[in-house]
C-alpha positions as a Markdown table, in Angstrom:
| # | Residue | x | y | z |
|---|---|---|---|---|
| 1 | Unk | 99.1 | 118.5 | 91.0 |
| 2 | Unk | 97.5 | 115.2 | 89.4 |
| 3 | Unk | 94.6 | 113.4 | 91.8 |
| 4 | Unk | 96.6 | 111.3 | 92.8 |
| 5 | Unk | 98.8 | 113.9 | 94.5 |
| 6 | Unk | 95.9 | 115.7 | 96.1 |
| 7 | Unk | 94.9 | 112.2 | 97.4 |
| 8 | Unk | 98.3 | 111.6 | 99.0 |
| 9 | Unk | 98.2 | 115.3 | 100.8 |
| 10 | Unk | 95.3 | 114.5 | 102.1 |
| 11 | Unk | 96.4 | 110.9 | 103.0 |
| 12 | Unk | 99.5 | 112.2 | 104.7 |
| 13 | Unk | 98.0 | 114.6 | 106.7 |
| 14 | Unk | 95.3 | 112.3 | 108.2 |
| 15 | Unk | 98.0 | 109.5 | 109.1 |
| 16 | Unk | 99.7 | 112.4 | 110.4 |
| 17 | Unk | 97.5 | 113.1 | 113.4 |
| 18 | Unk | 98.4 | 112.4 | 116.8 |
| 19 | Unk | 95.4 | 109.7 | 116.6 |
| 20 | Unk | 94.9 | 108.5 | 113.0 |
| 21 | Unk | 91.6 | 107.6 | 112.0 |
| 22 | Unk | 92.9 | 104.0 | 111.4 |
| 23 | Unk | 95.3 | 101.8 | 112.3 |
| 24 | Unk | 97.0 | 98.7 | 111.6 |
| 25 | Unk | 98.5 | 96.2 | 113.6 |
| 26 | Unk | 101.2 | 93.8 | 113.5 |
| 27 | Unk | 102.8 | 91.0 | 116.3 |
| 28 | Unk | 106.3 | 92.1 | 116.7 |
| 29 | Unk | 109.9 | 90.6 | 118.2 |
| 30 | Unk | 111.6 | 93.1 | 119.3 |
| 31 | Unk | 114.4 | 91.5 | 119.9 |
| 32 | Unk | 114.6 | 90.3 | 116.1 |
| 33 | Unk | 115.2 | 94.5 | 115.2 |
| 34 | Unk | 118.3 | 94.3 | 113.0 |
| 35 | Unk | 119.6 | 97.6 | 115.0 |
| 36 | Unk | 122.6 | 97.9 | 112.8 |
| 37 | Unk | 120.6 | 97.7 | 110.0 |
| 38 | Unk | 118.3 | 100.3 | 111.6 |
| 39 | Unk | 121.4 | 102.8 | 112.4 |
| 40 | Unk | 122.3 | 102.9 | 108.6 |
| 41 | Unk | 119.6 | 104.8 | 107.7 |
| 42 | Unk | 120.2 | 107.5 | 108.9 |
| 43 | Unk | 122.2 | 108.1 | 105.9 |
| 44 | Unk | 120.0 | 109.5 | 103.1 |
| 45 | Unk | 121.7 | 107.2 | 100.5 |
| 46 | Unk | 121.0 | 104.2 | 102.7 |
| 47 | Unk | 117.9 | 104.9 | 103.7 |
| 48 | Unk | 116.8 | 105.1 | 99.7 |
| 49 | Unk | 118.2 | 102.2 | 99.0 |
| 50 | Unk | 115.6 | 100.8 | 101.6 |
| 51 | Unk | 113.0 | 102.8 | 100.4 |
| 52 | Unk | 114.1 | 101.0 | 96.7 |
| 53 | Unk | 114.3 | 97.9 | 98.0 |
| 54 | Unk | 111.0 | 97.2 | 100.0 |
| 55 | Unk | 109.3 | 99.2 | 97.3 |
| 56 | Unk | 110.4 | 96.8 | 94.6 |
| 57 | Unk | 109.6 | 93.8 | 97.0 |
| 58 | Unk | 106.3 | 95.3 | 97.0 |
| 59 | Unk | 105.9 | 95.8 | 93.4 |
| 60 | Unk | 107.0 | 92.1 | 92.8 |
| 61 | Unk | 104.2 | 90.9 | 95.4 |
| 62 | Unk | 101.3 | 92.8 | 94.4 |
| 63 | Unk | 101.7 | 93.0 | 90.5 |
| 64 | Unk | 98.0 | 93.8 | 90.2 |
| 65 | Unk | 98.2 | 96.7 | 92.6 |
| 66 | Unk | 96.6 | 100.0 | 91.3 |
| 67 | Unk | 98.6 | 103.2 | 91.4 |
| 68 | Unk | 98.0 | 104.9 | 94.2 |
| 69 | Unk | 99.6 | 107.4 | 97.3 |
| 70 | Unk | 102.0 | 104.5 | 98.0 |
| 71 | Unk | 103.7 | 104.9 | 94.6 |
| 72 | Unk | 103.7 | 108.8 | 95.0 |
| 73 | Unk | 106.1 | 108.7 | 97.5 |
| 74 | Unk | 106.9 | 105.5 | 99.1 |
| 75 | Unk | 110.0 | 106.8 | 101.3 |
| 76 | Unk | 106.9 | 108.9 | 103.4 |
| 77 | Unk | 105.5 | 105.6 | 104.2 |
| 78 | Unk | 108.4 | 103.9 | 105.0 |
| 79 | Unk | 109.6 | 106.5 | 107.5 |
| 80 | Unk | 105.9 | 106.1 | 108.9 |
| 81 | Unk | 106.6 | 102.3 | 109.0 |
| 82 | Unk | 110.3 | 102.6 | 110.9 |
| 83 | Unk | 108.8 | 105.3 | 113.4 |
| 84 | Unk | 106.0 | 102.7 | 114.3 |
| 85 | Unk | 108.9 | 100.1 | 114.9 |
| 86 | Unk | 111.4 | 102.3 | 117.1 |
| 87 | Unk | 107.9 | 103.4 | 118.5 |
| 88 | Unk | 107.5 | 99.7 | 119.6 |
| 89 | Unk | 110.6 | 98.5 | 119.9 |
| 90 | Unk | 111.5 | 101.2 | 122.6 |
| 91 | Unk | 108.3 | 100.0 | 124.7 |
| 92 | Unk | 109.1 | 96.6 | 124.1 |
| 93 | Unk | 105.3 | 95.7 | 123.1 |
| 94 | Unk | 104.5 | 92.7 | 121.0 |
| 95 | Unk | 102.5 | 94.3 | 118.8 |
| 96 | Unk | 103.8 | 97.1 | 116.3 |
| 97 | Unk | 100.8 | 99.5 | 115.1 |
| 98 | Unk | 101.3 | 101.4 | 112.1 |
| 99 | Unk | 99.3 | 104.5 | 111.7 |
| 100 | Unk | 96.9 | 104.4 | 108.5 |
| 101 | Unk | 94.8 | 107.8 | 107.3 |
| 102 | Unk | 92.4 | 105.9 | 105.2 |
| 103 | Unk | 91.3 | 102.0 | 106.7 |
| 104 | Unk | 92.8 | 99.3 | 108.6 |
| 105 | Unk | 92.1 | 96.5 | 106.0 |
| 106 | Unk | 95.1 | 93.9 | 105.6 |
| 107 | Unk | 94.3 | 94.2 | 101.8 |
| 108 | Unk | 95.5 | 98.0 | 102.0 |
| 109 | Unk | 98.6 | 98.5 | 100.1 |
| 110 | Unk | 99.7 | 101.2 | 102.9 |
| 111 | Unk | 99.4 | 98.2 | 105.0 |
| 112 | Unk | 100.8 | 95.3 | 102.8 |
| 113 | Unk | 104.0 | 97.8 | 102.7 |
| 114 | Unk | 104.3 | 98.1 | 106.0 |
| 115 | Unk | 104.4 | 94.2 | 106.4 |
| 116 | Unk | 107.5 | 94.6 | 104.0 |
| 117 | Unk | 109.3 | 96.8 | 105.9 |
| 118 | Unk | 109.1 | 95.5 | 109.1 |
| 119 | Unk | 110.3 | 92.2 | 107.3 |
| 120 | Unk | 113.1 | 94.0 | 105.9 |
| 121 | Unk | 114.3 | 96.3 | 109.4 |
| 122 | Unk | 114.4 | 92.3 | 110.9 |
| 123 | Unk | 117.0 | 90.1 | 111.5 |
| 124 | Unk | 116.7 | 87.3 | 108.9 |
């Protein structure tokens, strides 16, 4: 396993906890949750072409962006991402927070992917 994979174990397993070390935190419409949208993913083929697409958004935003546990396995983070939505959305809050095992920094490429997936998961 490269250091990168060893970083994204470890990453994983700290975002995992029932109380992550960080968070971040985004306002959030429920009522702007494209539930359709949200339903289709179940499907594995659907859900990668999610992953794909919000991954490639990314990559097109943030050009300049190091490798790092993100690019290891962005589908992880994106089911992290859609958890913290339903996890809001079901509580009607107007704030989504994402869990994060390594800062809370808007600057965070965790982070700046989540921002991309809750655009995506939202009505346009």
């Amino acid at each position: 396993m490269d250091i990168t994979g060893l970083i994204y174990h470890s990453h994983i397993q700290q975002t995992s906890l029932p109380n992550p070390p960080f968070s971040y935190s985004l306002p959030f419409n429920h009522e702007l949750v494209n539930k359709e949208k949200y339903k289709s993913l179940k499907s594995d083929d659907n859900l990668d072409k999610f992953v794909k697409e919000c991954y490639t958004k990314f990559r097109e935003r943030n050009q300049n962006h190091r490798l790092g546990t993100l690019d290891y396995n962005p589908k992880t983070w994106t089911k992290f991402g859609l958890k913290s939505i339903v996890d809001a959305y079901k509580s009607k809050t107007d704030k989504i927070i994402f869990p994060n095992g390594c800062c809370s920094s808007e600057n965070c490429p965790i982070n700046k992917f989540y921002e991309i997936v809750i655009e995506e998961i939202c009505l346009e």
